[in-house]
N, C-alpha and C positions, 0 to 999 in steps of 0.2 A: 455546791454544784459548780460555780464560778471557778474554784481551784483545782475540782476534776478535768474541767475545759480545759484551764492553763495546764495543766500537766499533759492534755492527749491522751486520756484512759481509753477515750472513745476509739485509738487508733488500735487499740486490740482488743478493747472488750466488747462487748456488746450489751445491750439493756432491752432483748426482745427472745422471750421464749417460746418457742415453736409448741405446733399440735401437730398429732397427724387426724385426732378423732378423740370418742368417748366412747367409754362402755357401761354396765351397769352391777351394779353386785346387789346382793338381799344383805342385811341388816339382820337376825335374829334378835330379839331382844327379849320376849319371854314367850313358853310354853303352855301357859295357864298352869293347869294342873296334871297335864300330861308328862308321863313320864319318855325321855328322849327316845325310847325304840319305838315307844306309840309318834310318837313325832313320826321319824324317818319311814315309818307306814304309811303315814298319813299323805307323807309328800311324793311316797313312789306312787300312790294311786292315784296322785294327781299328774306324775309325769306321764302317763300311760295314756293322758289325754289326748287327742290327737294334736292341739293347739301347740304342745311342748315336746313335740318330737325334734326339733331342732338343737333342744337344748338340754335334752334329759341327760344324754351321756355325762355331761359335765356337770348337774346339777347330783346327778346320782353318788358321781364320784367325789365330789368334794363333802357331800354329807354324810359319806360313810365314812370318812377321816373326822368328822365332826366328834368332839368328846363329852356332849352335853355342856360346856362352857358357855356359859349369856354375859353380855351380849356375843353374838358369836357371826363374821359373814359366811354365810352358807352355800353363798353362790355369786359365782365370777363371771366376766366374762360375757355377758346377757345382754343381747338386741334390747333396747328400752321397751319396746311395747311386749318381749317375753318376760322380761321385769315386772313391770306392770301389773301383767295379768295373773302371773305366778303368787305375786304380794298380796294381790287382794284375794284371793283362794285363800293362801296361808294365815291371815286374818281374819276372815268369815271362817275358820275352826277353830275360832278362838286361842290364836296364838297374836302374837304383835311380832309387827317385821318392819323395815323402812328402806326403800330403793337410796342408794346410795350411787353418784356420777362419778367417774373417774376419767380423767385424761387422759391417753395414751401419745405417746410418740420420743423420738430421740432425747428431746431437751428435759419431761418430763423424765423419764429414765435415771437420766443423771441428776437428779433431783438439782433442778436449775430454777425449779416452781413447781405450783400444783395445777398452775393452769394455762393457757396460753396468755402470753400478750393483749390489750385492746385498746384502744385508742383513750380510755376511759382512765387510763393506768401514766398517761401523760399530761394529763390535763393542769397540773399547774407547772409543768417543766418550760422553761427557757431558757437555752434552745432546748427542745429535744434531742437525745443523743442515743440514739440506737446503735450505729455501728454499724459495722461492715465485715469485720473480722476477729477472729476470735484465734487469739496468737493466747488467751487468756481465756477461762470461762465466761459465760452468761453473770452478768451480774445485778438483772433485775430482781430475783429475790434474795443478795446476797448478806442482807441484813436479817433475814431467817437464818439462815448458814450461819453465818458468824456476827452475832448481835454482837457483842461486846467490841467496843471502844478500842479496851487497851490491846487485845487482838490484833484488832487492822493498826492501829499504832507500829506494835510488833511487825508486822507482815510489810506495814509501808518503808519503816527502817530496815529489815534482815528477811525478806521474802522467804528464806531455807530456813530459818529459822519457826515458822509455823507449815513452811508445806517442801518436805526435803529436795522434792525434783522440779522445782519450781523454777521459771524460766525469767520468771519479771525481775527486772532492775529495779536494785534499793531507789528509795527515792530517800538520799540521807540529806540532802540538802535542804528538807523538811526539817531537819530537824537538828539543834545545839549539842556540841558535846562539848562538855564544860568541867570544871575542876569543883570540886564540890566543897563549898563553904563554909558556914557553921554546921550546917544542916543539909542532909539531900532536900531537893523538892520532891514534893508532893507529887507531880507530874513524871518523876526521872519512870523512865521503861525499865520493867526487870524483865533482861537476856538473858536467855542461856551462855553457860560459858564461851562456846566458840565465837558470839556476837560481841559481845558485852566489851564496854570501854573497860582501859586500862583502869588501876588501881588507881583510888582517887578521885575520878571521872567518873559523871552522869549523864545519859543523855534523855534530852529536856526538848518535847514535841514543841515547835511553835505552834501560832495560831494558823496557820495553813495548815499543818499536820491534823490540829484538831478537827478543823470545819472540814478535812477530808474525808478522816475517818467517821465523821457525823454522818455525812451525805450518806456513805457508804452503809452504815444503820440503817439510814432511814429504807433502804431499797428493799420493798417488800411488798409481797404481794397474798399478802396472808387472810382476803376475803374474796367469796365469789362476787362477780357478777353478773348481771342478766344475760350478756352477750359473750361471757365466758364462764359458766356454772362449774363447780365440783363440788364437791363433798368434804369438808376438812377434816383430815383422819385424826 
């Protein structure tokens, strides 16, 4: 973290992903013994309730694209308590179902994360670095995105070389280009040709390079919590 400070990432990136809301989807998971058009019978004569007029159009529509496939989501887009009450119907006819949350809003979109930001998500940072501006993506779940190491190694050294229209400056002063000895290291980055040192030459991450691209792993937001719930798909 201490090496992302010294370098300023925080001056373009940001470590906080927005919400605008959530919704709800069904879960299918099995029919019992039902065969699927006795299913999609079963669930039109529960739309016709008066409780799910809100939401039959959409529920109707996406179960007649349904192909009998389990697990299978049957339905999008659902008020929690039309969820809810849909699920447990669909379960008392002996089928299994499971409401599943989903996030909605710009940052989620861009799959930036699956949930928003919470306070809960900074608890052992010092300082904390959120940002202010995004001259760069979000980079709170960026170790989802791009777990691998030698990845951001690559990307720290030759930014076009892992994302073509990429606007970030190399950070090569992270890192040794050296003449190679008995033996490459272990460590040397394999470039594509247009990066890659000349003939001969290796280059060799220091330990800033490493502990960056560590941190950079480590940014992940890959469980719910109470005060930000989803569903992990």
């Amino acid at each position: 973290m201490q090496v992302y400070r010294a370098n300023g990432c925080a001056a373009c990136h940001t470590e906080q992903v927005r919400q605008e809301g959530v919704t709800s989807a069904i879960l299918l998971t099995s029919i019992g013994k039902n065969p699927p058009g006795e299913f999609r019978k079963f669930v039109a004569s529960l739309l016709e309730l008066p409780e799910f007029e809100s939401c039959s159009n959409a529920v109707a529509s996406q179960l007649q694209s349904w192909n009998g496939k389990l697990p299978s989501v049957i339905a999008t887009n659902l008020d929690a308590g039309d969820a809810g009450d849909l699920l447990q119907k669909i379960n008392a006819g002996g089928c299994k179902s499971e409401m599943q949350i989903i996030a909605e809003g710009p940052d989620i979109s861009r799959k930036w994360g699956l949930r928003r930001s919470v306070a809960a998500d900074f608890l052992y940072d010092a300082p904390v670095q959120l940002g202010n501006l995004r001259a760069g993506p979000d980079l709170a779940d960026v170790g989802e995105r791009y777990g691998s190491v030698d990845w951001q190694l690559q990307h720290l050294y030759a930014p076009k070389s892992q994302a073509k229209d990429s606007a970030m400056p190399p950070f090569r002063y992270l890192f040794e280009v050296r003449r190679i000895g008995d033996a490459s290291s272990p460590d040397a980055l394999v470039l594509p040709a247009p990066f890659a040192p000349p003939a001969g030459y290796e280059v060799v991450p220091t330990d800033d390079a490493k502990n960056l691209a560590a941190y950079l792993v480590s940014l992940r937001m890959s469980v719910p919590l109470y005060e930000a719930p989803y569903t992990p798909q």
